[in-house]
N, C-alpha and C positions, 0 to 999 in steps of 0.2 A: 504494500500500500504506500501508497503516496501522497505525502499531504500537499496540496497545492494552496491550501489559503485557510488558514484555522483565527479568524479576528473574533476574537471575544467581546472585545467593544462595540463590536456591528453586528455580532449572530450569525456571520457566515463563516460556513462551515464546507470546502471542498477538497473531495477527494479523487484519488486514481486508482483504480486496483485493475487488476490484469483477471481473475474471477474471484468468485466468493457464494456460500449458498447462508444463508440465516437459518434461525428460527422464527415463529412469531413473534413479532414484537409490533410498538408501536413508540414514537416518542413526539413530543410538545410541539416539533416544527415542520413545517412542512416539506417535503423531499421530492428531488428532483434528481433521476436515476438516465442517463446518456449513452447509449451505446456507442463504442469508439469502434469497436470491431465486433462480430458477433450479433448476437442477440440474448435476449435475456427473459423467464418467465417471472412473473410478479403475481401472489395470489393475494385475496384477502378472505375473511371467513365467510362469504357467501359465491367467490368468484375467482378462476385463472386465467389470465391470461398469457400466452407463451408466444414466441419470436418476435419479442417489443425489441423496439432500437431504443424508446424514449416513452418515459412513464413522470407521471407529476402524483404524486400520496399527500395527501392532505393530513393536518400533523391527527395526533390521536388516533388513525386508522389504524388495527391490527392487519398487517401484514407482512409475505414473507416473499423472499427475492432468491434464486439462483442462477446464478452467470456464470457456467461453466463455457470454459473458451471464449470467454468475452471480454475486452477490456471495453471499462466504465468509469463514467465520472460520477459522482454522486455528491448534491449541492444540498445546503440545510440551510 
């Protein structure tokens, strides 16, 4: 992973990673997931979606991401 931009004083929060899969979760901000290469599926507890390039989570959502062979950006 890669931090590209972590400002505490502004709340943003940007990252790189090359893949990654989660768990459930959900957190206060809202997220903003970029496919650089690949694609990536995103579920939440009523729904999945899979071969997204680019996904917007509104904050509090429970939901769960896996980007196998994908590089992504991910913004908060």
């Amino acid at each position: 992973m890669k931090v590209g931009r972590f400002d505490t004083q502004h709340g943003i929060y940007k990252f790189q990673l090359d893949e990654f899969e989660t768990q459930f979760h959900a957190h206060p901000a809202h997220e903003i997931i970029l496919a650089r290469g690949g694609s990536f599926s995103l579920s939440t507890l009523e729904k999945t979606w899979s071969n997204l390039k680019f996904a917007f989570i509104a904050r509090n959502v429970m939901h769960l991401v896996e980007a196998v062979d994908c590089q992504s950006e991910l913004m908060m």
